[in-house]
mmJSON file of the N, C-alpha and C atoms, coordinates in Angstrom:
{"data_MODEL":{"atom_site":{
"group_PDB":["ATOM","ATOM","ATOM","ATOM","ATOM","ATOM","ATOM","ATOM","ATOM","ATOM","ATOM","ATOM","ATOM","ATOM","ATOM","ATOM","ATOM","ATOM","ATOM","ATOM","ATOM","ATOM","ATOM","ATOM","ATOM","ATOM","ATOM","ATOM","ATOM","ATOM","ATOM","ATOM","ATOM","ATOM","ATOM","ATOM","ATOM","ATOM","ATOM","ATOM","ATOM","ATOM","ATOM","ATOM","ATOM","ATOM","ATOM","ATOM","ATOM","ATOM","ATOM","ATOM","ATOM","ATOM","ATOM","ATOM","ATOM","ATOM","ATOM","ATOM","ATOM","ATOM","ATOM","ATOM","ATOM","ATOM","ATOM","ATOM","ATOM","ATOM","ATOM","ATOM","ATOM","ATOM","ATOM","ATOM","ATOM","ATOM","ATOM","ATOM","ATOM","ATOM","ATOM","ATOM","ATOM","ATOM","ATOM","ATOM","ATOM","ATOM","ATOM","ATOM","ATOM","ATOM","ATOM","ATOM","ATOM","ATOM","ATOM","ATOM","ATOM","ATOM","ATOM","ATOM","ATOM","ATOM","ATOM","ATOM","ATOM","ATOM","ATOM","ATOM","ATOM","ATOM","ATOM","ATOM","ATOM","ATOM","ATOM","ATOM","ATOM","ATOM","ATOM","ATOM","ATOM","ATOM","ATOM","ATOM","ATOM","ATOM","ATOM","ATOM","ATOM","ATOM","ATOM","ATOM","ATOM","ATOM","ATOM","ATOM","ATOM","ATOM","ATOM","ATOM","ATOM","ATOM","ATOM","ATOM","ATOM","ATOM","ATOM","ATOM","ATOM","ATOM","ATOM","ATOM","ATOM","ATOM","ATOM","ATOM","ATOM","ATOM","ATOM","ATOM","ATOM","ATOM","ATOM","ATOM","ATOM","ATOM","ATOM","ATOM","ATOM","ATOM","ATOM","ATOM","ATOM","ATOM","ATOM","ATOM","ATOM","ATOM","ATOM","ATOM","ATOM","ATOM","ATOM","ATOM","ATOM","ATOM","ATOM","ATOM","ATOM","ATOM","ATOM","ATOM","ATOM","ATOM","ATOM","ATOM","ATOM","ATOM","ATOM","ATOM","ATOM","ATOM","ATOM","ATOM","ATOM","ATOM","ATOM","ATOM","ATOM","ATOM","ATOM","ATOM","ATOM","ATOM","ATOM","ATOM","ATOM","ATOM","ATOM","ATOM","ATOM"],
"id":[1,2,3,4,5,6,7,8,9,10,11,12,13,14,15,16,17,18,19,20,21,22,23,24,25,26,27,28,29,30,31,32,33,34,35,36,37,38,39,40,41,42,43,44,45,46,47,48,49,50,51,52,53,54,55,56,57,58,59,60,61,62,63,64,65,66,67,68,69,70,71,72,73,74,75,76,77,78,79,80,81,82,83,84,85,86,87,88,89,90,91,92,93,94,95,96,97,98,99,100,101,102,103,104,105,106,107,108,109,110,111,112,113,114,115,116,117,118,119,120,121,122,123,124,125,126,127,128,129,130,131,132,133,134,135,136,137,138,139,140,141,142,143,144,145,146,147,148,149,150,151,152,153,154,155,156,157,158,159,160,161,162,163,164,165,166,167,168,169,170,171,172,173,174,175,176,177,178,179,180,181,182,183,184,185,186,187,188,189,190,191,192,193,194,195,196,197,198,199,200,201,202,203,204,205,206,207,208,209,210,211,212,213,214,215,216,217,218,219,220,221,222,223,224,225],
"type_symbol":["N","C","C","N","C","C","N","C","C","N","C","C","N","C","C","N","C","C","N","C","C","N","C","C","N","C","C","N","C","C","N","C","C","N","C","C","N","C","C","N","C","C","N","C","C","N","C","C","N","C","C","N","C","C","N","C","C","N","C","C","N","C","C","N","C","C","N","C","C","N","C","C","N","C","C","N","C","C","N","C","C","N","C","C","N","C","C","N","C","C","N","C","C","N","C","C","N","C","C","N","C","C","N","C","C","N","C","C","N","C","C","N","C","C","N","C","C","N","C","C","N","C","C","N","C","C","N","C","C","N","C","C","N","C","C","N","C","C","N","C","C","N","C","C","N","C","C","N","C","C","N","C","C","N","C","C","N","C","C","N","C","C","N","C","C","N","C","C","N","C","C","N","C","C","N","C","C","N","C","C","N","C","C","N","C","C","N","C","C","N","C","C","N","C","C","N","C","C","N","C","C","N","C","C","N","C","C","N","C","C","N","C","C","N","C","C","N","C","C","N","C","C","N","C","C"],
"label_atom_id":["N","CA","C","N","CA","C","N","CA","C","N","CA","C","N","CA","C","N","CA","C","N","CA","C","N","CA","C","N","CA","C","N","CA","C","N","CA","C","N","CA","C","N","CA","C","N","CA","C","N","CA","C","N","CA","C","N","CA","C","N","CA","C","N","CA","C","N","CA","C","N","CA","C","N","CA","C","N","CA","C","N","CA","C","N","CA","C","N","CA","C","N","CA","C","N","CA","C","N","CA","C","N","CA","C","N","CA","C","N","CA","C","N","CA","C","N","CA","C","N","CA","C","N","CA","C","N","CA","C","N","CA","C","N","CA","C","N","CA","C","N","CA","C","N","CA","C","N","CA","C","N","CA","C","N","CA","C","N","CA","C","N","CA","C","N","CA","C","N","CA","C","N","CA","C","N","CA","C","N","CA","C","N","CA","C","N","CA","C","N","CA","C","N","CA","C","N","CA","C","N","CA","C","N","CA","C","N","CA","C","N","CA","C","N","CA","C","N","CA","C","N","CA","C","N","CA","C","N","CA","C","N","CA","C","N","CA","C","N","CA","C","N","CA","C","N","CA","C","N","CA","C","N","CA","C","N","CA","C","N","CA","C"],
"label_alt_id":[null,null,null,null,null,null,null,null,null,null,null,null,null,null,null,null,null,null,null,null,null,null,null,null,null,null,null,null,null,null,null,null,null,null,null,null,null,null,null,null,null,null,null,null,null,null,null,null,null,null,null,null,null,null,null,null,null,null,null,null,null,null,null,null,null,null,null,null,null,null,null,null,null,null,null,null,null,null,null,null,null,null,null,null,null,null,null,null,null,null,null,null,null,null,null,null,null,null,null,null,null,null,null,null,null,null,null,null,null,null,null,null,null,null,null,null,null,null,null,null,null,null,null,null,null,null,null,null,null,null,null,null,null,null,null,null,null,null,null,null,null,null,null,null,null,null,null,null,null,null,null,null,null,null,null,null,null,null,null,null,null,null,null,null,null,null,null,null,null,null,null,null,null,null,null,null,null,null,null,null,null,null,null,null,null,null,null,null,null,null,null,null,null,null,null,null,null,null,null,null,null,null,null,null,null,null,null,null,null,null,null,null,null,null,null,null,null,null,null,null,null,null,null,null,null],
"label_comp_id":["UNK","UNK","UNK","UNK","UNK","UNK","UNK","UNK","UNK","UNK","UNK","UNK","UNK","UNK","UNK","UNK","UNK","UNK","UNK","UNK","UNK","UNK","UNK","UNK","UNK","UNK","UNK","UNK","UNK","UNK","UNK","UNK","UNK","UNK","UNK","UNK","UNK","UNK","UNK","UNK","UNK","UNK","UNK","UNK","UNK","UNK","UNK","UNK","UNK","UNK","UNK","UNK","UNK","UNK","UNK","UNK","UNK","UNK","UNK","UNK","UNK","UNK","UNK","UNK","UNK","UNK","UNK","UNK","UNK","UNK","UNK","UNK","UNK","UNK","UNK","UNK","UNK","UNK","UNK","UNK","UNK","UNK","UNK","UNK","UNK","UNK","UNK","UNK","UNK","UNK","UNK","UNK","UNK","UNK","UNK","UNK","UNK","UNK","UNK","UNK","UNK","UNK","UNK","UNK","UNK","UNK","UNK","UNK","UNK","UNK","UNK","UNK","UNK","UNK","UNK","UNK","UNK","UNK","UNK","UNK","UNK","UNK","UNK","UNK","UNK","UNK","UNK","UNK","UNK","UNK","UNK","UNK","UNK","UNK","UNK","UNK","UNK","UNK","UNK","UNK","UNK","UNK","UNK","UNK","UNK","UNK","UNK","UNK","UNK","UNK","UNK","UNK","UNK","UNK","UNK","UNK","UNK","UNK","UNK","UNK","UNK","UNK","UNK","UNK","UNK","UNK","UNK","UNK","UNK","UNK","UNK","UNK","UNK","UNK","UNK","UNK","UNK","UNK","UNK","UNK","UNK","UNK","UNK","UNK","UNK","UNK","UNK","UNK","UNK","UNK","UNK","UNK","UNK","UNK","UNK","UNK","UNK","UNK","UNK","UNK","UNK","UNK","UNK","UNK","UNK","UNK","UNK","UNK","UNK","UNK","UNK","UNK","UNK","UNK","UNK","UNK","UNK","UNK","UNK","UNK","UNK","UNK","UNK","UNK","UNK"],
"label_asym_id":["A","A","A","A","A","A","A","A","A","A","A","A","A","A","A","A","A","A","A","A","A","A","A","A","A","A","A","A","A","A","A","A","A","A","A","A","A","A","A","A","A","A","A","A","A","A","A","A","A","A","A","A","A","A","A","A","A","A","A","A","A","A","A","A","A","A","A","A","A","A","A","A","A","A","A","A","A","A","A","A","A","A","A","A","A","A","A","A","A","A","A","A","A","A","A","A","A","A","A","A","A","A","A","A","A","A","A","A","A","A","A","A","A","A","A","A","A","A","A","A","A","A","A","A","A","A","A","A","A","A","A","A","A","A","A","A","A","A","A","A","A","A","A","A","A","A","A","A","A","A","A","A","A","A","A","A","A","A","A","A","A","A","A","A","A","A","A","A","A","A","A","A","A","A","A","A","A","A","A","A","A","A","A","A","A","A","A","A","A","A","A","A","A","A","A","A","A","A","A","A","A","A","A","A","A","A","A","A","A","A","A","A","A","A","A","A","A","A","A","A","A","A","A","A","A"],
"label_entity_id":["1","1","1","1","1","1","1","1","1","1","1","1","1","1","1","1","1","1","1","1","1","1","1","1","1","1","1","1","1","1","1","1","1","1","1","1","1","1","1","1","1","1","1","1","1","1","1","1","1","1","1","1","1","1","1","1","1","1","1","1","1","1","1","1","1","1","1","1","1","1","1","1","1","1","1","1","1","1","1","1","1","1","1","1","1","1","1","1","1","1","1","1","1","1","1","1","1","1","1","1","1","1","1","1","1","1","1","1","1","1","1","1","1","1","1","1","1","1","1","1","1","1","1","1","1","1","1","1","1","1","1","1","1","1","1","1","1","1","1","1","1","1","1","1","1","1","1","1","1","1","1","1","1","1","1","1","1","1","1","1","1","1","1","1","1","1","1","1","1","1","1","1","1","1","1","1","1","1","1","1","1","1","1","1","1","1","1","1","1","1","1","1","1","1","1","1","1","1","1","1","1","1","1","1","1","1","1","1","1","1","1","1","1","1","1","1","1","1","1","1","1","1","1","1","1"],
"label_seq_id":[1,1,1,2,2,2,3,3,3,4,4,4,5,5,5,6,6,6,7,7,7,8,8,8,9,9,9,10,10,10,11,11,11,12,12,12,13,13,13,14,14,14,15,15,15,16,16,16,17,17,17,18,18,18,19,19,19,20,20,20,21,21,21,22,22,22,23,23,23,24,24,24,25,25,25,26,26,26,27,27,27,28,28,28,29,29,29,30,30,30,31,31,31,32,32,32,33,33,33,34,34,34,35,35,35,36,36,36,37,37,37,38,38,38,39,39,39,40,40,40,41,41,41,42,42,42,43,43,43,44,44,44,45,45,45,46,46,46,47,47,47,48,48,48,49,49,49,50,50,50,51,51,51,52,52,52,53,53,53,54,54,54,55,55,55,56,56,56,57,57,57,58,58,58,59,59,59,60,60,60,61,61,61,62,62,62,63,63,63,64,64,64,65,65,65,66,66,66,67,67,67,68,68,68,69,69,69,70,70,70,71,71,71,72,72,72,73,73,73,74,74,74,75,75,75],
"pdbx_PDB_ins_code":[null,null,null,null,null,null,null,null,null,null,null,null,null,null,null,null,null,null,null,null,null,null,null,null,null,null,null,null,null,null,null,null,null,null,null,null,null,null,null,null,null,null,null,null,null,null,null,null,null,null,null,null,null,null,null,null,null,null,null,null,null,null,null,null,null,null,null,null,null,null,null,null,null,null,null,null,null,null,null,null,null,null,null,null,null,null,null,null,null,null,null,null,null,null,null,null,null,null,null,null,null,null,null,null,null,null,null,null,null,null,null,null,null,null,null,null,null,null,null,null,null,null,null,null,null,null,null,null,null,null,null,null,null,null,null,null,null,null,null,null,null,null,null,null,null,null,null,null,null,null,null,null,null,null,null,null,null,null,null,null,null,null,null,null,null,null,null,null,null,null,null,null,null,null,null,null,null,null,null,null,null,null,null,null,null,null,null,null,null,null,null,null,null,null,null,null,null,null,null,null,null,null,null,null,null,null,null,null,null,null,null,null,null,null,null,null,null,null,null,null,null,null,null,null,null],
"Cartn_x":[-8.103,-7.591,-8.713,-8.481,-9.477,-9.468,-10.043,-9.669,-9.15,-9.367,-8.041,-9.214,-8.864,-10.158,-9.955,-10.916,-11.332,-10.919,-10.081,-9.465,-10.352,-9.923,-10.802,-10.069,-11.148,-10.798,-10.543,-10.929,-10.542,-9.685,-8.844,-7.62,-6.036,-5.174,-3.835,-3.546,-3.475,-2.606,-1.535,-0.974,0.335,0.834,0.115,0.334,-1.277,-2.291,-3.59,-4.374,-3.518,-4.278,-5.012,-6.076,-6.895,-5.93,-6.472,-6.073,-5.827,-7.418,-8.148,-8.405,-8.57,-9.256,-9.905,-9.589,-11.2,-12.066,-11.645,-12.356,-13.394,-12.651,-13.587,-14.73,-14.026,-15.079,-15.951,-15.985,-17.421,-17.929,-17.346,-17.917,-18.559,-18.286,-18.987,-20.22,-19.849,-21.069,-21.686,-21.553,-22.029,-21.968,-20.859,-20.721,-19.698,-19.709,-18.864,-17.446,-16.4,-15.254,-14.1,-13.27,-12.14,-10.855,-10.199,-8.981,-8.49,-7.774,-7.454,-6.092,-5.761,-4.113,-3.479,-3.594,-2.539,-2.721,-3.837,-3.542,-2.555,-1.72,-1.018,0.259,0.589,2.05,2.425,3.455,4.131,4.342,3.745,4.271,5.3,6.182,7.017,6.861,7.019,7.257,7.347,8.487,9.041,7.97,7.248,6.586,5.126,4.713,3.505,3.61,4.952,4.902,4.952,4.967,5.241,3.095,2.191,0.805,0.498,-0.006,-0.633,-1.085,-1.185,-2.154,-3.9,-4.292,-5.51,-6.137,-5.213,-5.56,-5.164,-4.552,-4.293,-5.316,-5.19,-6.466,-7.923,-7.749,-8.867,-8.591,-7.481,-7.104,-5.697,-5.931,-4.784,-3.782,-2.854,-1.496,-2.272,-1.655,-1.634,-0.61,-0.821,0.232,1.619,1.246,2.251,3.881,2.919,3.581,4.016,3.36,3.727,5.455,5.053,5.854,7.329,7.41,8.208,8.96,8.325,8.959,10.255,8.934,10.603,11.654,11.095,12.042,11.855,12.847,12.607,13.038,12.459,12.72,14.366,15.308,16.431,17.35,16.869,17.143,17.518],
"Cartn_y":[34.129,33.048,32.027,31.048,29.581,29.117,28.367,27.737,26.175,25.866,24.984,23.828,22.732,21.454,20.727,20.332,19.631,18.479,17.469,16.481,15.422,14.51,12.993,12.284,11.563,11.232,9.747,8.991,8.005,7.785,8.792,8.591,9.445,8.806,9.156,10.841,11.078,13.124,12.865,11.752,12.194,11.23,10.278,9.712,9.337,9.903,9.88,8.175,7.549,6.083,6.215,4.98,4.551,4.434,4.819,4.992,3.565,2.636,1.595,2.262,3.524,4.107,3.005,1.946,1.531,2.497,3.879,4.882,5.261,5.951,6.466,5.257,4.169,3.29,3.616,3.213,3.109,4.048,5.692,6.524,7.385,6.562,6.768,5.813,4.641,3.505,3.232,3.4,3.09,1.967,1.187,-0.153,-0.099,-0.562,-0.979,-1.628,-1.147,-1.979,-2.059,-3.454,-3.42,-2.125,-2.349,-1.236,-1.126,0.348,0.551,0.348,0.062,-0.366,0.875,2.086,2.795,2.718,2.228,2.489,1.492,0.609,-0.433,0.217,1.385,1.75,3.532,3.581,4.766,5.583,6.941,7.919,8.976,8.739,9.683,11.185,11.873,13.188,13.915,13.535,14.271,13.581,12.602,11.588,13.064,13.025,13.835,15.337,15.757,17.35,17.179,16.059,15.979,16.354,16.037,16.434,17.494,18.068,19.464,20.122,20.771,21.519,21.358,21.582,21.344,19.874,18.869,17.296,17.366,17.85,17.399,17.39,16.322,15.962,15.31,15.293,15.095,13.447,13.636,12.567,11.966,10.028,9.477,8.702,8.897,8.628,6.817,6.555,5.094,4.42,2.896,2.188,1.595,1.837,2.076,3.079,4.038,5.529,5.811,5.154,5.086,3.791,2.999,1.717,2.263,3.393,3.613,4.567,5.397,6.261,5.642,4.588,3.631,2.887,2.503,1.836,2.091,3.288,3.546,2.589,2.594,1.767,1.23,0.386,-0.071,0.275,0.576,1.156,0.145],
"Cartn_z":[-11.006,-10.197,-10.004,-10.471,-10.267,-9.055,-7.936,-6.758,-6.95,-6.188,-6.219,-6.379,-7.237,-7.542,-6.217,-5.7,-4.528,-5.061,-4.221,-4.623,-4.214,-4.95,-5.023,-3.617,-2.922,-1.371,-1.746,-2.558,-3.263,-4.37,-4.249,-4.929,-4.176,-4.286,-4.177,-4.717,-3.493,-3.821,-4.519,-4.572,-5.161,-6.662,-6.81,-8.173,-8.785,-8.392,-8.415,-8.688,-8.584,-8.213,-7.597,-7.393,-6.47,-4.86,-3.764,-2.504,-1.718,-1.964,-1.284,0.054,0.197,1.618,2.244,3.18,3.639,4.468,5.118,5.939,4.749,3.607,2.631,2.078,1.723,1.551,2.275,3.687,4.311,4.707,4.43,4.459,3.448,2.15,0.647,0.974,1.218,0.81,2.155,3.479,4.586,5.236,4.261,4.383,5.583,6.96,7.54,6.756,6.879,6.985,7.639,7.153,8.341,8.695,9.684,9.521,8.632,8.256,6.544,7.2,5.808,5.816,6.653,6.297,6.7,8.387,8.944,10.607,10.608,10.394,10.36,10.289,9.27,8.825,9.242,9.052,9.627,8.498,8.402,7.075,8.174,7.436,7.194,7.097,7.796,7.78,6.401,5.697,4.255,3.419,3.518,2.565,2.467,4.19,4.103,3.974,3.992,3.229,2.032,0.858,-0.329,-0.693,0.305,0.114,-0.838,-1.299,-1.909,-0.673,-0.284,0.554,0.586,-0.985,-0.877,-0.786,-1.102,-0.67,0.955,1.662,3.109,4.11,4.749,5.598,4.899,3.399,2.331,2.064,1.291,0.4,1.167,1.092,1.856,0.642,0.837,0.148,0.018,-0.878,-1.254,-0.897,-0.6,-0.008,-1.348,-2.46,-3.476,-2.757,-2.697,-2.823,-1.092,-0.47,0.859,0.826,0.532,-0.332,-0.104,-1.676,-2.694,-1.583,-0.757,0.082,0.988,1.448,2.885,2.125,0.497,0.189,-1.45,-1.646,-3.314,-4.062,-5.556,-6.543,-6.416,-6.858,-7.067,-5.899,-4.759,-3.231,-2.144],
"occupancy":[1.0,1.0,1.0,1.0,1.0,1.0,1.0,1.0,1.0,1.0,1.0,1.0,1.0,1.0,1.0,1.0,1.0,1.0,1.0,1.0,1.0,1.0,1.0,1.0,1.0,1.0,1.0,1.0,1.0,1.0,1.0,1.0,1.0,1.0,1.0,1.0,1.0,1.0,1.0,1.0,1.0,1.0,1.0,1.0,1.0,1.0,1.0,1.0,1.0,1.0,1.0,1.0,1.0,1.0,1.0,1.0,1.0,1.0,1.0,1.0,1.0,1.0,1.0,1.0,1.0,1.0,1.0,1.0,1.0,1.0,1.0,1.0,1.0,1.0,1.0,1.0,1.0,1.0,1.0,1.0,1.0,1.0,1.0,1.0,1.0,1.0,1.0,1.0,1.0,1.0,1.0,1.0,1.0,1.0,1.0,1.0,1.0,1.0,1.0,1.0,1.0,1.0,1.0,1.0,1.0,1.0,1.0,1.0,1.0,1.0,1.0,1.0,1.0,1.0,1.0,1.0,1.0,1.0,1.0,1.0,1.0,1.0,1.0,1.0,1.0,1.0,1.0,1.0,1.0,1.0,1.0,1.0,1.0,1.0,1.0,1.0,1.0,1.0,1.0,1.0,1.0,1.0,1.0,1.0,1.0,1.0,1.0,1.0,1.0,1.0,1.0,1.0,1.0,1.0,1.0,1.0,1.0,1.0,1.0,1.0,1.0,1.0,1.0,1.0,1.0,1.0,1.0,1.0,1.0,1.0,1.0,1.0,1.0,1.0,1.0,1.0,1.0,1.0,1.0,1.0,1.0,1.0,1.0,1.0,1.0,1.0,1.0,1.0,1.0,1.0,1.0,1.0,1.0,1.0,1.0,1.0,1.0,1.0,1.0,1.0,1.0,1.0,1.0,1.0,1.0,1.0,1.0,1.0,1.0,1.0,1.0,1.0,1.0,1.0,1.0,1.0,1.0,1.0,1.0,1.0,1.0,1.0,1.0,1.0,1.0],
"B_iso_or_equiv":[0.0,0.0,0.0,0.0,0.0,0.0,0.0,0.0,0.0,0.0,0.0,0.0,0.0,0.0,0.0,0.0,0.0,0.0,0.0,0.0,0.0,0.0,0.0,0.0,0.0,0.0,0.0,0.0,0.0,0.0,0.0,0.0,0.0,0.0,0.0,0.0,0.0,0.0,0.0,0.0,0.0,0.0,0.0,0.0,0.0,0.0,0.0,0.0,0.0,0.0,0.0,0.0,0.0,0.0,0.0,0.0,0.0,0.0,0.0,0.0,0.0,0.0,0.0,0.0,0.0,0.0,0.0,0.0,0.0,0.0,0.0,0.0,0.0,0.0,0.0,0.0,0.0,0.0,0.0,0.0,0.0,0.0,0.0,0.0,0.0,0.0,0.0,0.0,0.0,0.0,0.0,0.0,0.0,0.0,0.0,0.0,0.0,0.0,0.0,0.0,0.0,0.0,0.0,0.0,0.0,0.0,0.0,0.0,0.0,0.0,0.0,0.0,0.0,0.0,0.0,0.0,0.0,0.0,0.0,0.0,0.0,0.0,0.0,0.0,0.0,0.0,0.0,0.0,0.0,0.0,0.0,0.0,0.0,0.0,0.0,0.0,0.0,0.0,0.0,0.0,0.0,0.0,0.0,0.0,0.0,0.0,0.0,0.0,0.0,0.0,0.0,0.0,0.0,0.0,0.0,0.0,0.0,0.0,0.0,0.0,0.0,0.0,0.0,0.0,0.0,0.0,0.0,0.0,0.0,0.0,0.0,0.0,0.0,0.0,0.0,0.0,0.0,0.0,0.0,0.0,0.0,0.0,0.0,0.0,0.0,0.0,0.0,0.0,0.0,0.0,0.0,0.0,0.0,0.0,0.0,0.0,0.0,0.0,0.0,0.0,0.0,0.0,0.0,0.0,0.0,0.0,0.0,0.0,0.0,0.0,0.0,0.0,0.0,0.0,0.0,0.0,0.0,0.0,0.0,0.0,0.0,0.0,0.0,0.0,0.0],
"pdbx_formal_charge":[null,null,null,null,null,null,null,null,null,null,null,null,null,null,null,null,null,null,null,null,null,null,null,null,null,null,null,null,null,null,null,null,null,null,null,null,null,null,null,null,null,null,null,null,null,null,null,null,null,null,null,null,null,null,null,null,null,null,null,null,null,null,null,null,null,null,null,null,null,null,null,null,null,null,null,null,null,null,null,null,null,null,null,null,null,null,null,null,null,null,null,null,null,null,null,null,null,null,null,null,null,null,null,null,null,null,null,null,null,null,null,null,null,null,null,null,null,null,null,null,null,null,null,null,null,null,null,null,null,null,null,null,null,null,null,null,null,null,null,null,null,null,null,null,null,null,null,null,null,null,null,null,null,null,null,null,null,null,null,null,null,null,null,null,null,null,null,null,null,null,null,null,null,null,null,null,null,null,null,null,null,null,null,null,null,null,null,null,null,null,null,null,null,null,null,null,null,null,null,null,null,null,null,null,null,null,null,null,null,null,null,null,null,null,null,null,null,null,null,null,null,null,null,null,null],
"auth_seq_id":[1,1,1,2,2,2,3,3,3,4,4,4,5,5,5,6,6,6,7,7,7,8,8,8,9,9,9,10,10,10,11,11,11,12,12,12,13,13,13,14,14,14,15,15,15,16,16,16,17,17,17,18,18,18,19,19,19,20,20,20,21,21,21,22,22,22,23,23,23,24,24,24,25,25,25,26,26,26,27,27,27,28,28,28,29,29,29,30,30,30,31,31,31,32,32,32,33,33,33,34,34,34,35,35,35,36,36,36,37,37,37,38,38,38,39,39,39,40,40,40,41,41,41,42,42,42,43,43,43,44,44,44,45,45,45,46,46,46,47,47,47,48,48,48,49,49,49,50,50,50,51,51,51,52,52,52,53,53,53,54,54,54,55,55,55,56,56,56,57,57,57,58,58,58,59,59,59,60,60,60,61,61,61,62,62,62,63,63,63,64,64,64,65,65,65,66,66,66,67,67,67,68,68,68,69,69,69,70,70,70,71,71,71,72,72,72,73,73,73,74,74,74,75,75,75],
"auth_comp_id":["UNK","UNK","UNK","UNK","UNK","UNK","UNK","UNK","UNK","UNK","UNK","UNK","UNK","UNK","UNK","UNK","UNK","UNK","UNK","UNK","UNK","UNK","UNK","UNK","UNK","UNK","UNK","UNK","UNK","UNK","UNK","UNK","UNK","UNK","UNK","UNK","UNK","UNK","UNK","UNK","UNK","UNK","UNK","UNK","UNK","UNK","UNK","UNK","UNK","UNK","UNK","UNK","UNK","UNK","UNK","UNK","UNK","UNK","UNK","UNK","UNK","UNK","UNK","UNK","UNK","UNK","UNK","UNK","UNK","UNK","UNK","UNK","UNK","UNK","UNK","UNK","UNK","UNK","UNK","UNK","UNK","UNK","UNK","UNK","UNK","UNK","UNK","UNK","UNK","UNK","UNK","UNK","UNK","UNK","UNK","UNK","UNK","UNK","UNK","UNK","UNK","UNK","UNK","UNK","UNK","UNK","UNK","UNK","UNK","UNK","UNK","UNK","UNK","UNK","UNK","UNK","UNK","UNK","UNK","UNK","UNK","UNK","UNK","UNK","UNK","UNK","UNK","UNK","UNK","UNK","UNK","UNK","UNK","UNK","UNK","UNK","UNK","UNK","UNK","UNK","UNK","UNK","UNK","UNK","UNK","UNK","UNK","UNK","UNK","UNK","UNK","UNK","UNK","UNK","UNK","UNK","UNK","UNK","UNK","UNK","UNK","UNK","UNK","UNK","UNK","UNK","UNK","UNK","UNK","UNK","UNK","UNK","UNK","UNK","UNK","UNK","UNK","UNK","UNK","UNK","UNK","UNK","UNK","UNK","UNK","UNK","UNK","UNK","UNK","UNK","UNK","UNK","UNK","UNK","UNK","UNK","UNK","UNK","UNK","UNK","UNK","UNK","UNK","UNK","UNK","UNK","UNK","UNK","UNK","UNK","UNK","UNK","UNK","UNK","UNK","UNK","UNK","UNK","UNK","UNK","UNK","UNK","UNK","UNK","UNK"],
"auth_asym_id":["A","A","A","A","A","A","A","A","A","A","A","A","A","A","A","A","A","A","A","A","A","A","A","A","A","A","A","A","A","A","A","A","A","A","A","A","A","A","A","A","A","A","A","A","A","A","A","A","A","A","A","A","A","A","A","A","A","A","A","A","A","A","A","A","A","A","A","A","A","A","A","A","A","A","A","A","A","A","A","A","A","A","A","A","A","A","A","A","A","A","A","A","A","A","A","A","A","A","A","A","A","A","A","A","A","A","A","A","A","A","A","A","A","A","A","A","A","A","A","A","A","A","A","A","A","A","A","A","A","A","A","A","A","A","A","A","A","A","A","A","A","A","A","A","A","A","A","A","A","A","A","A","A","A","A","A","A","A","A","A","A","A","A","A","A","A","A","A","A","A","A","A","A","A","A","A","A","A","A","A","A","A","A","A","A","A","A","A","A","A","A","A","A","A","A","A","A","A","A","A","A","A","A","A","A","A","A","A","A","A","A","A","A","A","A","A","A","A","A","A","A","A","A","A","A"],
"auth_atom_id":["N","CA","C","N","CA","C","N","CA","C","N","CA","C","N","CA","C","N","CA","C","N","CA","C","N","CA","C","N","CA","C","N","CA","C","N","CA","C","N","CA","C","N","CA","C","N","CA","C","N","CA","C","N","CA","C","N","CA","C","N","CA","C","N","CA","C","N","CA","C","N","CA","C","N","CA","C","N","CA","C","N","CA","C","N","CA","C","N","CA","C","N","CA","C","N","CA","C","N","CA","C","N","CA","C","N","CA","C","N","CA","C","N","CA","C","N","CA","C","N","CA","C","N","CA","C","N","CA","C","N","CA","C","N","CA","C","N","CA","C","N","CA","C","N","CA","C","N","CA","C","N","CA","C","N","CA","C","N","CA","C","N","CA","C","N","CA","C","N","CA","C","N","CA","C","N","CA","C","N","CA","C","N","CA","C","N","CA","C","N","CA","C","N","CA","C","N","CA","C","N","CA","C","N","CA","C","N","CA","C","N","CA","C","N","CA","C","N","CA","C","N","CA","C","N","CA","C","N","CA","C","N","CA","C","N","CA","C","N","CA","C","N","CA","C","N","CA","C","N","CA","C","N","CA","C","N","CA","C","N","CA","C"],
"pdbx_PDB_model_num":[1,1,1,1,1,1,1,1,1,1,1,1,1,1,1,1,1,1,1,1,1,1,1,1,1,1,1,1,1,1,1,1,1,1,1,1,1,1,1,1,1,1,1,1,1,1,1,1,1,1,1,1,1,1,1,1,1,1,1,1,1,1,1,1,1,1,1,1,1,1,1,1,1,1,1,1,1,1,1,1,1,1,1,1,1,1,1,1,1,1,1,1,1,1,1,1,1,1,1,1,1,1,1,1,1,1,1,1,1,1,1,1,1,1,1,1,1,1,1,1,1,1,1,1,1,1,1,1,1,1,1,1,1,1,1,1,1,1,1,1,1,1,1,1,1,1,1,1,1,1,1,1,1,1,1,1,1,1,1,1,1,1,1,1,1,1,1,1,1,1,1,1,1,1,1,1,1,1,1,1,1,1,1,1,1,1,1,1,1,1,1,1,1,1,1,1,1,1,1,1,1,1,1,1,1,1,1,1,1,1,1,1,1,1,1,1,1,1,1,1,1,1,1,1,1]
}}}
């Protein structure tokens, strides 16, 4: 049994894009920055059990995929 790969905190758990974390930003580079998008928006319950387990609390959903949730494609 392998363990589980430590997920990238700058990328999307769930379609592995880039995130645009601004938290991770400035906690990779030390660079101060502004509020990240997601303090702005509401996830969904069913959106955040769709997580892996081993990305949860690690890695933040992207605003794509956050997006696609409230309002799917042709929806």
């Amino acid at each position: 049994m392998t363990p589980a790969a430590v997920p990238d905190p700058a990328l999307c758990p769930l379609c592995s894009q880039p995130n645009r974390c601004a938290m991770e930003a400035e906690r990779a580079s030390g660079t101060p920055q502004p509020p990240c998008w997601c303090t702005q928006v509401d996830f969904a319950p069913a959106l955040l059990d769709r997580i892996p387990a081993a990305a949860q609390g690690r890695a933040c959903v992207c605003a794509r995929c956050q997006a696609q949730f409230v309002a799917p494609p042709g929806g």
